[in-house]
Each structure stands twice: as structure tokens, then as C-alpha cells.
C-alpha positions as a printed Julia matrix, in Angstrom:
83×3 Matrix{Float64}:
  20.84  -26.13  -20.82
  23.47  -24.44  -22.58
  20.99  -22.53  -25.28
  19.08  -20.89  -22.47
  19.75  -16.56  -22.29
  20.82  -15.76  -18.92
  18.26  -14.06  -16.58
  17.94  -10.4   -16.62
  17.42   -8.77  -13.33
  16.46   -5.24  -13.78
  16.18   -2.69  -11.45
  14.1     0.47  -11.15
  16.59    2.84  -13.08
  16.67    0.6   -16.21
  12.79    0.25  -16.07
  12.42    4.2   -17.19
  13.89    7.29  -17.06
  14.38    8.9   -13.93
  11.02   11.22  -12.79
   9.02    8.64  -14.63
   6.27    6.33  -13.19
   6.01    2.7   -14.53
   2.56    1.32  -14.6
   3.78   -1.4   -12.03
   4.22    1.8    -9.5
   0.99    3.28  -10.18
  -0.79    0.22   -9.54
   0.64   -0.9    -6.28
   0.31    2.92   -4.92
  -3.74    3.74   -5.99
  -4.65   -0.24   -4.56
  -2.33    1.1    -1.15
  -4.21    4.13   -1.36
  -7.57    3.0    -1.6
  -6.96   -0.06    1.0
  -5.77    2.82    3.14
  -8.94    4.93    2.5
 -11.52    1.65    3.14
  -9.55    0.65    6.63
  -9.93    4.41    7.64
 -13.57    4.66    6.67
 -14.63    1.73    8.25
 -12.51    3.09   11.68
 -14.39    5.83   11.68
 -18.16    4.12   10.59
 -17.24    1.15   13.68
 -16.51    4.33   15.59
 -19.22    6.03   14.95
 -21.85    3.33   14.82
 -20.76    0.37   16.57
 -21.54   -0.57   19.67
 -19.71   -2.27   23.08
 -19.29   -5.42   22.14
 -16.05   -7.19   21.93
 -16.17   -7.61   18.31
 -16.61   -4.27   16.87
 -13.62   -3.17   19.54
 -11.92   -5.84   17.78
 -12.67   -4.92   14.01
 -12.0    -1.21   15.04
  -8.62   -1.55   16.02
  -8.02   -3.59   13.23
  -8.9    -0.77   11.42
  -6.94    1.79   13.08
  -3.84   -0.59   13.18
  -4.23   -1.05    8.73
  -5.04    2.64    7.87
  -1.91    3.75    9.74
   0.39    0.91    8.18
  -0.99    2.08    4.76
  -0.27    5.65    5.91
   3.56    5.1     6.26
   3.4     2.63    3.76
   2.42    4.91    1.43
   4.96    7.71    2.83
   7.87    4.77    2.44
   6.94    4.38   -1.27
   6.92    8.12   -2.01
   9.97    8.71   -0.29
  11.62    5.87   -1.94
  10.37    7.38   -5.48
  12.29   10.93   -4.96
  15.57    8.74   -4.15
């Protein structure tokens, strides 16, 4: 036990240099955006398209309910980049 290094935590200032985007960031943001994109699409093709039943009401607030978490999801991790 005694010749294990001690765990490293490291935060998002020792990861880069300030103004710089790790690869880490860059992944999680495009795979928000483009969840965000899909859930909006399909809002608007259910809209569009669907019909009355109880299902596609269902599916379409789903829908609405996703693209707007992604929306301030995606304002939460650009505001928390610029602090």
C-alpha cells in the first residue's frame, strides 16, 4: 500500500492554458449540440407530420422538453468556459 503515488485530481486550469479547449470539452459540446439539433428536428417533423394520437403528443413534448434542456445546457457550458 505504501508504494502506491497518491491520486492526482486535476482541475480545468491545470488541464491547459487558459482560452484553450481540451479535446474532452469539444467532445461533450458537438455530441450536446447535435443531441440538441436531432430533439429539435424531430419537434418540429412530429409537429409537422404527426397526427392526434396520444403518442406522437407524447414523443413531441419529449422533444420540446430535450431540445430546450440542451439549449441551456449548452449556454451553461459556454458560460462556464469564459469563467
Amino acid at each position: 500500500m505504501d508504494s502506491q503515488e497518491p491520486i492526482q485530481i486535476r482541475g480545468p486550469a491545470s488541464e491547459t492554458a487558459q482560452g484553450q479547449l481540451t479535446p474532452r470539452f469539444k467532445l461533450v459540446y458537438s455530441t450536446l449540440f447535435a443531441l440538441t439539433l436531432l430533439a429539435l428536428a424531430l419537434h418540429v417533423l412530429l409537429a409537422m407530420v404527426g397526427g392526434d394520437s396520444d403518442q406522437i403528443r407524447t414523443a413531441t413534448e419529449t422533444c420540446s422538453t430535450t431540445y430546450k434542456m440542451g439549449f441551456g445546457a449548452i449556454v451553461g457550458l459556454m458560460s462556464q468556459r469564459q469563467a
